[in-house]
N, CA, C and O atoms as a Tinker XYZ file with bonds, in Angstrom:
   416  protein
     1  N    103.802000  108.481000  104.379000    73     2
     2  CA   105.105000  108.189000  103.836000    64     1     3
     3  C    105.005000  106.916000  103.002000    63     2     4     5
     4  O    104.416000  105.914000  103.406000    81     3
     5  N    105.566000  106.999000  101.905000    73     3     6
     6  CA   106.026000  106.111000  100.684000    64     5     7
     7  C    107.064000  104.783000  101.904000    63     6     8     9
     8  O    107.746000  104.891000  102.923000    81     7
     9  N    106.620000  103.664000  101.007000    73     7    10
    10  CA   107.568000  102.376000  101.156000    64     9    11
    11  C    107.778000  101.478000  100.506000    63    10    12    13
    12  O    106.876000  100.737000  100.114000    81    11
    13  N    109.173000  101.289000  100.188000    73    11    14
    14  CA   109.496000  100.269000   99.853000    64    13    15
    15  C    110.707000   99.209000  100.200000    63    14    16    17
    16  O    111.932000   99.187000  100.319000    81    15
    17  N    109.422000   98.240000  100.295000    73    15    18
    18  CA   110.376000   96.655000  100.124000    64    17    19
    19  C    111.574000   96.013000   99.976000    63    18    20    21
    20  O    111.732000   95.599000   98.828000    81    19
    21  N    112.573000   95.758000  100.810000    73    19    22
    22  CA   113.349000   95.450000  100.767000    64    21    23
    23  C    113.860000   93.985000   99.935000    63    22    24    25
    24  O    113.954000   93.031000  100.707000    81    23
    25  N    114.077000   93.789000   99.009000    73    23    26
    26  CA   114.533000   92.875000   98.281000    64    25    27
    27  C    113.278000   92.206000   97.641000    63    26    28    29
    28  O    112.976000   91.013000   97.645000    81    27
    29  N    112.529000   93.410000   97.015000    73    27    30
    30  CA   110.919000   93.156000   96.099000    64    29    31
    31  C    111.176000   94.101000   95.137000    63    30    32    33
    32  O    111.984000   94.994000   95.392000    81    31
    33  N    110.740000   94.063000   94.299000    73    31    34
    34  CA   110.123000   94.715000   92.937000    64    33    35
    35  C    109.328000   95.610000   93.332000    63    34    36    37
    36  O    108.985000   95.573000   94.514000    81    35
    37  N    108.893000   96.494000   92.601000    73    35    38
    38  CA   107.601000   97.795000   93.067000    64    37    39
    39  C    106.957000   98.077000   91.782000    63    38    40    41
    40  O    107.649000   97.970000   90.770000    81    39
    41  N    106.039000   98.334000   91.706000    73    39    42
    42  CA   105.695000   99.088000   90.507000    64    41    43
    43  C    105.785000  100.618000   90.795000    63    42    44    45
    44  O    105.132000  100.871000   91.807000    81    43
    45  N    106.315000  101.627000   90.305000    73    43    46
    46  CA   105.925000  102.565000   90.617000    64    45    47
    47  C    105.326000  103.232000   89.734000    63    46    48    49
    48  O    105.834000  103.487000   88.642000    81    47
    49  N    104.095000  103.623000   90.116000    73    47    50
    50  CA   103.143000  104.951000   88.929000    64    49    51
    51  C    103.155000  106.162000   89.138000    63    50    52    53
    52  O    103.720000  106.780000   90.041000    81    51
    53  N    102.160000  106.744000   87.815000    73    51    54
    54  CA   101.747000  108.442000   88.450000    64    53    55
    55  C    100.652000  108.000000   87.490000    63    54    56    57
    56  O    100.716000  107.409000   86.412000    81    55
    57  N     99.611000  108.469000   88.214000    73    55    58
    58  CA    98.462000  107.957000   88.015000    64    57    59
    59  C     97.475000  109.522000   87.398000    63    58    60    61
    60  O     97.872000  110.426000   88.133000    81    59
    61  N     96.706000  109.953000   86.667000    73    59    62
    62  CA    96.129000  110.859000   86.284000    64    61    63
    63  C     96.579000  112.404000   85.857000    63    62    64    65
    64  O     95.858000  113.401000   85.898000    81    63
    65  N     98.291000  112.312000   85.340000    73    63    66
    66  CA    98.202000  113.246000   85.123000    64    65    67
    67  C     97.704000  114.169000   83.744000    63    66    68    69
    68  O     97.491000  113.592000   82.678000    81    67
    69  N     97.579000  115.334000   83.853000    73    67    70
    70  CA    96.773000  116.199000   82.972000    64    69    71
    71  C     96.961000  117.031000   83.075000    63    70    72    73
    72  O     97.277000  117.443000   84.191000    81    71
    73  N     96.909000  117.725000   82.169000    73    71    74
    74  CA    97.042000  119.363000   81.540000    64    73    75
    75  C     96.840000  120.613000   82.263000    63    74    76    77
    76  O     96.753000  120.229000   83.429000    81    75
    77  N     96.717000  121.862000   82.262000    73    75    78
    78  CA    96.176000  123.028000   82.817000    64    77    79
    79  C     94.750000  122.930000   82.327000    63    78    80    81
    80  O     94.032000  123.617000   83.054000    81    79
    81  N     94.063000  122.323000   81.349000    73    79    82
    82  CA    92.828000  122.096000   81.053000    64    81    83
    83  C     92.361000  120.984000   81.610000    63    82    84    85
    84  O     91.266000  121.174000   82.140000    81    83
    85  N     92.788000  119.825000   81.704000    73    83    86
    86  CA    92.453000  118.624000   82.541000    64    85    87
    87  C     92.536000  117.416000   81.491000    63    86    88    89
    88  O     92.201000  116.270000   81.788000    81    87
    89  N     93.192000  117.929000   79.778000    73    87    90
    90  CA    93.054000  117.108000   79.493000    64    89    91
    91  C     94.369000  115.932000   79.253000    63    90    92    93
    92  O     95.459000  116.227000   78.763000    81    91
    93  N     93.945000  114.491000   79.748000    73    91    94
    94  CA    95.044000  113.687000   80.172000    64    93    95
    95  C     96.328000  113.615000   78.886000    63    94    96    97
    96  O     96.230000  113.592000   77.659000    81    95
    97  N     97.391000  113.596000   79.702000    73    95    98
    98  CA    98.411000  113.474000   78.943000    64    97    99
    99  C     99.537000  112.459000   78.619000    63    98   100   101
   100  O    100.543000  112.158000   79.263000    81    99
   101  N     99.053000  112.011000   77.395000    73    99   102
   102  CA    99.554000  110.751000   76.538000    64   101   103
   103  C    100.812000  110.955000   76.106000    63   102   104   105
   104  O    101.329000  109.917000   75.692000    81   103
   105  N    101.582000  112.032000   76.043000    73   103   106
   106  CA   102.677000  111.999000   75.497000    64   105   107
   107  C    103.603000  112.615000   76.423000    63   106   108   109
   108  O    104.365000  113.240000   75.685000    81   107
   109  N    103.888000  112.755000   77.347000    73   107   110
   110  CA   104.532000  113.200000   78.309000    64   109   111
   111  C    105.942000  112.454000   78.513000    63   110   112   113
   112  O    106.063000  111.295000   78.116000    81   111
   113  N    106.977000  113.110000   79.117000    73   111   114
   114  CA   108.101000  112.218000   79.576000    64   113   115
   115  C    108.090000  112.092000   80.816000    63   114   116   117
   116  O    107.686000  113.144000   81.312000    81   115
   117  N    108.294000  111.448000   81.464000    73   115   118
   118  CA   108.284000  110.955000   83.521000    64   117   119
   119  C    109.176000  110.223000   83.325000    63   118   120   121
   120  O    109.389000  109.369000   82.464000    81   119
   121  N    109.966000  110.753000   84.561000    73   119   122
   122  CA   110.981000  109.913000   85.158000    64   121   123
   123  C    111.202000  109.587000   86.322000    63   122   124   125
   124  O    110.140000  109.748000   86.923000    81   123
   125  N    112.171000  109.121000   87.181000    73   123   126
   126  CA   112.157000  108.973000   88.432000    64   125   127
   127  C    113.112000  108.771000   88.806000    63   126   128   129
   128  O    113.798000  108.096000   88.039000    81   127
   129  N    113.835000  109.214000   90.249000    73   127   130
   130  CA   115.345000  108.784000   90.712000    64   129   131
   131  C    115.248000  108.850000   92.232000    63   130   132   133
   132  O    114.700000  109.721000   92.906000    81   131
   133  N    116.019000  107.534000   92.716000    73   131   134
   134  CA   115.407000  107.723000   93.726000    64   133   135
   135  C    117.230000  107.790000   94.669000    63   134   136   137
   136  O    118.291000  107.230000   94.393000    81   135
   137  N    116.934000  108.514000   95.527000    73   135   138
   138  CA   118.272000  109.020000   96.308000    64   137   139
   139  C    118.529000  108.963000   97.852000    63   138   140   141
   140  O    117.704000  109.192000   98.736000    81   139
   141  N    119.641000  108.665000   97.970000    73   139   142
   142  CA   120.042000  108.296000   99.452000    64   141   143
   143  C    119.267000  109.473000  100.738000    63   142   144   145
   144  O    118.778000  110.477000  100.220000    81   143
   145  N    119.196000  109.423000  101.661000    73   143   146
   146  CA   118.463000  110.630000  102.583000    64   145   147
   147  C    119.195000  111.700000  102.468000    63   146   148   149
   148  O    118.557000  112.668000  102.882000    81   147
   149  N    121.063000  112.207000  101.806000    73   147   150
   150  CA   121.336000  113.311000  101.283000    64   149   151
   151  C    120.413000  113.779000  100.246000    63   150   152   153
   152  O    120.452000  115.000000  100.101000    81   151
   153  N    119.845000  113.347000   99.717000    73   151   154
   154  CA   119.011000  113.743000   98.324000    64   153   155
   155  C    120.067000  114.350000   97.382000    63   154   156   157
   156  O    119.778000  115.331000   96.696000    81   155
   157  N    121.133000  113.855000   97.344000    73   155   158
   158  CA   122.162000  113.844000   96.248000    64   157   159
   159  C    122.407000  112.250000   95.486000    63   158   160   161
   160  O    122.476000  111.903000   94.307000    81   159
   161  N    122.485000  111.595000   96.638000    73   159   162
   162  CA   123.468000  110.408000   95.876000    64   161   163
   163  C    122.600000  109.347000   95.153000    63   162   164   165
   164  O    121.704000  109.029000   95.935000    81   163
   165  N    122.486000  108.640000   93.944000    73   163   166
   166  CA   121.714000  108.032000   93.679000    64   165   167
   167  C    121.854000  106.625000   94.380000    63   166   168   169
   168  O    122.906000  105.998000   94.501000    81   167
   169  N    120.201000  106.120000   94.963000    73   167   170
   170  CA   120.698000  104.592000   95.197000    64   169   171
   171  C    121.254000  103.566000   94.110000    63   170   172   173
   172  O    121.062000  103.838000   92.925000    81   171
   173  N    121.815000  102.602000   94.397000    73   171   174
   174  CA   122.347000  101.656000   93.812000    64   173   175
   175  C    121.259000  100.669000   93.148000    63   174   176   177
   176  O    120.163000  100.567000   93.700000    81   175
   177  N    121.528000   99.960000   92.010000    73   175   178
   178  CA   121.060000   98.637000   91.813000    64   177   179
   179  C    120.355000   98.633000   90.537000    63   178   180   181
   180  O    119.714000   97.685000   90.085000    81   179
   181  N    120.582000  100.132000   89.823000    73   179   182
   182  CA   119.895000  100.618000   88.616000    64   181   183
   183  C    120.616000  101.535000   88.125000    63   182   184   185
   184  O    121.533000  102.075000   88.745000    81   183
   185  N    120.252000  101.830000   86.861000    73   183   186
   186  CA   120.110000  102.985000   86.636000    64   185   187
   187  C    118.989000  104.111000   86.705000    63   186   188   189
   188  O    117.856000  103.872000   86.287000    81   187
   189  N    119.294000  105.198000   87.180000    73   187   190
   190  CA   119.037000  106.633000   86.848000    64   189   191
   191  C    118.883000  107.607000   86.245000    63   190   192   193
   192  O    119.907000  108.216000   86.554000    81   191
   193  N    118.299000  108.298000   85.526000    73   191   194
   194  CA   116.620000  108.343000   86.141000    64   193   195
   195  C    115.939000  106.928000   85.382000    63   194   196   197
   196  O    116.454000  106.532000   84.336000    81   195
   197  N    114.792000  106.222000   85.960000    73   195   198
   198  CA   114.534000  105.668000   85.262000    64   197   199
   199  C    112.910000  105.630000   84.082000    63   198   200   201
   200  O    111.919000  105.865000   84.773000    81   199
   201  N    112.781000  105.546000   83.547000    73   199   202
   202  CA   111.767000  106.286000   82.579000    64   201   203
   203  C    110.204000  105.055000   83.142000    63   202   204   205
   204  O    110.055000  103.841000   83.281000    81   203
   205  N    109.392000  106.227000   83.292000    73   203   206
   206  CA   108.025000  105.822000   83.315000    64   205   207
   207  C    107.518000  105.794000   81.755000    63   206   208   209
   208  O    107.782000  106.670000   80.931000    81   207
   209  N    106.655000  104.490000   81.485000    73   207   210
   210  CA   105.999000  104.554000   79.923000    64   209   211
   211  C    104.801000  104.510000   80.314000    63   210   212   213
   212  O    104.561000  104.123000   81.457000    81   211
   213  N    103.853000  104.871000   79.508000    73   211   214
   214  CA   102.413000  105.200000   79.050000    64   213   215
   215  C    101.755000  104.052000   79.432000    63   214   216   217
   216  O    102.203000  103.123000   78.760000    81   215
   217  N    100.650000  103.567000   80.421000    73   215   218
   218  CA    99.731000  102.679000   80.201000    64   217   219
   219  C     99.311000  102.510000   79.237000    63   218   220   221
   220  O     99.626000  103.549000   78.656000    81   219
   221  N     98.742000  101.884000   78.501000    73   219   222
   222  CA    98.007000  101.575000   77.272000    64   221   223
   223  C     96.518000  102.020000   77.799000    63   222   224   225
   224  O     96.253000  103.215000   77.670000    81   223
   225  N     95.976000  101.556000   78.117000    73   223   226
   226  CA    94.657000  101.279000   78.606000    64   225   227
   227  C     93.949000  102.607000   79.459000    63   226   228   229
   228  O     92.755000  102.894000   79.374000    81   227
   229  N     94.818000  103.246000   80.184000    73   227   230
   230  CA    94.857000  104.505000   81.163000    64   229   231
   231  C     95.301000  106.089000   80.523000    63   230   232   233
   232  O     96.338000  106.651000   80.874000    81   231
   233  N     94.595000  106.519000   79.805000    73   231   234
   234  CA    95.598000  108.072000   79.565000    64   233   235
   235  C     95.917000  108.513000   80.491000    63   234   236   237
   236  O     95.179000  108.483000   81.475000    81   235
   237  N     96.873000  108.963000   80.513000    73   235   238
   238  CA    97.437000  110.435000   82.133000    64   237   239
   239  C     98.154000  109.588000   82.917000    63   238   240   241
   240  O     98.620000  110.177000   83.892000    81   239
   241  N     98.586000  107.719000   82.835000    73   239   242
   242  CA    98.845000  107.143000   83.731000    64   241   243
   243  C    100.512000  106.722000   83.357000    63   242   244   245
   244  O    100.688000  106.705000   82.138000    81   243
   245  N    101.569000  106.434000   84.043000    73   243   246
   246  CA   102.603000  106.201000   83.611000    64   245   247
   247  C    103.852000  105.509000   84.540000    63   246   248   249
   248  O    104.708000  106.251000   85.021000    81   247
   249  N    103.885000  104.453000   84.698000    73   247   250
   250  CA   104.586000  102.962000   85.092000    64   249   251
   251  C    105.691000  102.492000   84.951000    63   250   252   253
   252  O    105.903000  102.263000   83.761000    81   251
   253  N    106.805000  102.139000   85.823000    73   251   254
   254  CA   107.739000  101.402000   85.478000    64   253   255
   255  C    108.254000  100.146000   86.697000    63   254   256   257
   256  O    107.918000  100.151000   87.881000    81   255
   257  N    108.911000   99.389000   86.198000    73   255   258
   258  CA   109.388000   98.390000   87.891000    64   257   259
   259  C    110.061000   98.593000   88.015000    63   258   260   261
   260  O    110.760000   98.861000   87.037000    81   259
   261  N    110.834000   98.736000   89.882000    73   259   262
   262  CA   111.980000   98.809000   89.916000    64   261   263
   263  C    112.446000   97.623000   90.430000    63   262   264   265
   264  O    111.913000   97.024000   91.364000    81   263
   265  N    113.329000   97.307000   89.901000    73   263   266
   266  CA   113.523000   96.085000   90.266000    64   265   267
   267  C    114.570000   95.399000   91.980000    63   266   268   269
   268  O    115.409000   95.843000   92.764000    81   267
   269  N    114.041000   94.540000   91.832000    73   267   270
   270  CA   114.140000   93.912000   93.782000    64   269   271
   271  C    115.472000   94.037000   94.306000    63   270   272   273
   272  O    115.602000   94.115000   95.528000    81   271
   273  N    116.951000   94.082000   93.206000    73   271   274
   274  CA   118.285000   94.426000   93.897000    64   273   275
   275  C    118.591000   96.121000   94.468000    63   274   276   277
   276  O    119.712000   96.365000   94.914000    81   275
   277  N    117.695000   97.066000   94.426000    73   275   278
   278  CA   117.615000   97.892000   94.530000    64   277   279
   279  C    118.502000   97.936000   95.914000    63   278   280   281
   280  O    118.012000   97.262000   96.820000    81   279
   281  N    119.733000   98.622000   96.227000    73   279   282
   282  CA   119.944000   98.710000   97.815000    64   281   283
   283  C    119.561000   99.918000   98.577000    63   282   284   285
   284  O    119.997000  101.064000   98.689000    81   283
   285  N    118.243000   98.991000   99.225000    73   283   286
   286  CA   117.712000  100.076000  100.092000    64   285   287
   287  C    117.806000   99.032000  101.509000    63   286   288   289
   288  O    118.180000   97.870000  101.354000    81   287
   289  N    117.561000   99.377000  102.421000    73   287   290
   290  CA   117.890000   98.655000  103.798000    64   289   291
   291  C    117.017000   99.354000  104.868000    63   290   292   293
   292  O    116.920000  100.546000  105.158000    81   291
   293  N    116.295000   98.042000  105.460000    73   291   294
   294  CA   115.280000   98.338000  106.408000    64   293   295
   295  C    115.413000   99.927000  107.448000    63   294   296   297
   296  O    116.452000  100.457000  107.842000    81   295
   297  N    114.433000  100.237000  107.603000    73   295   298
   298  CA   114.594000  101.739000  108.431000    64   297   299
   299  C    115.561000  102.835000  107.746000    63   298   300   301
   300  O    116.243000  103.486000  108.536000    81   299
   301  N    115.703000  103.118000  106.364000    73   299   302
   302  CA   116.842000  103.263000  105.413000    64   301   303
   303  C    115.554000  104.655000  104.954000    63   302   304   305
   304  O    114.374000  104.304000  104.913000    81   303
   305  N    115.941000  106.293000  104.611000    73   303   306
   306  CA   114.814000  106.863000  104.960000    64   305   307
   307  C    115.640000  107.611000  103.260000    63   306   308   309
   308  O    116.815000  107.947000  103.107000    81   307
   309  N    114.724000  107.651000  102.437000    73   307   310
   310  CA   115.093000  108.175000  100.572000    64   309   311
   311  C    114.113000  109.272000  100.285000    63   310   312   313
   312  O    113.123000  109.616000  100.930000    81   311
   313  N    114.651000  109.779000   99.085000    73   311   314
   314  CA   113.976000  110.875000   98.286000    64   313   315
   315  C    113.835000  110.490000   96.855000    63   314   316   317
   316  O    114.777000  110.352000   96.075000    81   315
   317  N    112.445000  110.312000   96.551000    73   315   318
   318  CA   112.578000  109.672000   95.158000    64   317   319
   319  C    111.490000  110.975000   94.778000    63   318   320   321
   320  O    110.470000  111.517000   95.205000    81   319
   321  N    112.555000  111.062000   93.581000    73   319   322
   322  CA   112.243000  112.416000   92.951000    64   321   323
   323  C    111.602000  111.960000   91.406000    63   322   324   325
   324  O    112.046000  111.030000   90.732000    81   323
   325  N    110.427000  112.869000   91.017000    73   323   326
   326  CA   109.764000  112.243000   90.128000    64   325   327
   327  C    109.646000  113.106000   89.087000    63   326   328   329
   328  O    109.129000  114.071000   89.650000    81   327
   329  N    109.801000  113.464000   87.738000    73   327   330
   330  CA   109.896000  114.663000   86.813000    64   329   331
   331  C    108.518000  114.243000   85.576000    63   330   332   333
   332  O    108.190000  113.116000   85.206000    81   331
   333  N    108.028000  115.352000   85.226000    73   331   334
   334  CA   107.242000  114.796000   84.302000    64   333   335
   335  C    107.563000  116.690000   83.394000    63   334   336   337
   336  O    107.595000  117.885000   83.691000    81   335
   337  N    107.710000  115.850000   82.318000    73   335   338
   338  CA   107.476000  117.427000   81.070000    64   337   339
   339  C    106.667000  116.870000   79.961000    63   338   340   341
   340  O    106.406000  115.700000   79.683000    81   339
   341  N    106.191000  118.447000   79.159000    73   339   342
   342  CA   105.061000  118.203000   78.293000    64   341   343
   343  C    105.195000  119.384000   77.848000    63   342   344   345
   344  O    105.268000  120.162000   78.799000    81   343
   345  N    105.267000  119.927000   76.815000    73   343   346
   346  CA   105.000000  121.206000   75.725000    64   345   347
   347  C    106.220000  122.262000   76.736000    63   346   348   349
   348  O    105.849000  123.249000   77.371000    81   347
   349  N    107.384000  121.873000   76.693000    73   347   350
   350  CA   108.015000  123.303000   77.567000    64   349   351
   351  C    107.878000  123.004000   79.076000    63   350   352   353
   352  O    108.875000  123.058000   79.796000    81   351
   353  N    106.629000  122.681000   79.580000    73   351   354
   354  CA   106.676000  122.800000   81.352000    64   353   355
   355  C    107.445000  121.809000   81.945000    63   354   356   357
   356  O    108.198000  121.302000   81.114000    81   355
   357  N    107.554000  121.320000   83.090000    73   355   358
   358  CA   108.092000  120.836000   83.996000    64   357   359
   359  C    107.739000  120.826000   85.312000    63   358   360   361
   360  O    107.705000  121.774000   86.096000    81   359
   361  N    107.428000  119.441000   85.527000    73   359   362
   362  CA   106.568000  119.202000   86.625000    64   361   363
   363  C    107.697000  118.421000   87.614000    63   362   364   365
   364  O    108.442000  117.522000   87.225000    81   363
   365  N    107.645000  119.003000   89.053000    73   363   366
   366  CA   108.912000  117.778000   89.818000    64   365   367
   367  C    108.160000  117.662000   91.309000    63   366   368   369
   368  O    107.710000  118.685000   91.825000    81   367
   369  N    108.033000  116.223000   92.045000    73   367   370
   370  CA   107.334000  115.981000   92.858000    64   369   371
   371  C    108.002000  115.426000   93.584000    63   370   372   373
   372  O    108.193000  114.251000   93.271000    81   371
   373  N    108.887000  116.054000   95.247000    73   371   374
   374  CA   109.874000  115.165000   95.727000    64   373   375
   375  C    108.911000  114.116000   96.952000    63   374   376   377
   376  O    107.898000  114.595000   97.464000    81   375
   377  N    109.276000  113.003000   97.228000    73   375   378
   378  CA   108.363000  112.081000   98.142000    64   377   379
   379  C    109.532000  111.634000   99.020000    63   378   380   381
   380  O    110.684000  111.577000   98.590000    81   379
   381  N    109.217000  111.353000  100.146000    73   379   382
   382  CA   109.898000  110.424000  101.118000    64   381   383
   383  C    109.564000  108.942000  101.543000    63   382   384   385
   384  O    108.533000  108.639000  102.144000    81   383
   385  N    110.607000  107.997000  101.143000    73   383   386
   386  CA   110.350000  106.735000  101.087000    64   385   387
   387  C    110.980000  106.352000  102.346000    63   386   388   389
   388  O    112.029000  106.843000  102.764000    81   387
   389  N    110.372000  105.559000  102.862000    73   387   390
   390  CA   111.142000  104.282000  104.008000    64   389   391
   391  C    111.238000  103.168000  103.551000    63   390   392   393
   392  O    110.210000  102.822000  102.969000    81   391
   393  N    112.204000  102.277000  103.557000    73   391   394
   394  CA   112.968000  101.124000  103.357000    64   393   395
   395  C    112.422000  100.518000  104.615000    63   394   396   397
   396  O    112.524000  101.015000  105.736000    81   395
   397  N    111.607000   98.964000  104.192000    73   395   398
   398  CA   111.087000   97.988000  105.330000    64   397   399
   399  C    111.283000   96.975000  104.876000    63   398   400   401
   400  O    111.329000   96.840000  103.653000    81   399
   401  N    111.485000   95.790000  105.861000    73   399   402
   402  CA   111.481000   94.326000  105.672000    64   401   403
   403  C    110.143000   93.711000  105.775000    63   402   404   405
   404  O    109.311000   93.733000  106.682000    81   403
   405  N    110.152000   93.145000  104.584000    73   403   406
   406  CA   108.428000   92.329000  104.519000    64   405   407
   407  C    108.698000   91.133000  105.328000    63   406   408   409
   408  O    109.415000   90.135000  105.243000    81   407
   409  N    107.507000   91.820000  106.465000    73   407   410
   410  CA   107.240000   90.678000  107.299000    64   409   411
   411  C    106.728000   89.099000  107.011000    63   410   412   413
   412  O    106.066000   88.966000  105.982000    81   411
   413  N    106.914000   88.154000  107.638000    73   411   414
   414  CA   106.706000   87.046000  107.004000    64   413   415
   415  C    104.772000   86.684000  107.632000    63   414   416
   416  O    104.174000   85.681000  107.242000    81   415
C-alpha cells in the first residue's frame, strides 16, 4: 500500500511507461486524482485531476508535486486514480493510499 504524508509534499511519478511495442512514451497525457475512501469525492487542497509532465532526462517517465495542504489525515485510507492516454488508448491504474503522520 501507497502513503502519504500528512502535511508534506510528495512527488508523485509513473515511471517507464511504453507502448504495445515497448517503445517509451514522450508524448502522452497522465493525470491523477486522488479521492476520499468513497472513490467519488475528490480530496481537498488542489485541484483535480492534476497533470503529470514529462521528465526531461527519462522517456516513459512522468511527475508532478502534490503539494503539503493536501487534506488527508493520519489512518485516512484514499484512491488515487491515475490516467495516462496516447494515440486513442487509455490507460487507468486505481492504487490505495494511507494517510500517516511522519514520525519525528
Amino acid at each position: 500500500m501507497d502513503t502519504l504524508y500528512v502535511g508534506n509534499t510528495h512527488n508523485l511519478a509513473v515511471t517507464g511507461l511504453r507502448d504495445d511495442l515497448g517503445k517509451a512514451l514522450v508524448s502522452a497525457t497522465v493525470t491523477a486524482t486522488l479521492y476520499e475512501a468513497d472513490r467519488a469525492t475528490e480530496v481537498g487542497g488542489t485541484l483535480w485531476p492534476v497533470v503529470l509532465l514529462p521528465v526531461t532526462d527519462q522517456p516513459g517517465d512522468y511527475a508532478v508535486t502534490l503539494p503539503d495542504d493536501l487534506e488527508i489525515t493520519a489512518g485516512g485510507r484514499y484512491m488515487l486514480q491515475v490516467h495516462a492516454e496516447f494515440g486513442g488508448a487509455v490507460y487507468t491504474v486505481n492504487r490505495t493510499v494511507l494517510g500517516r503522520a511522519r514520525s519525528s
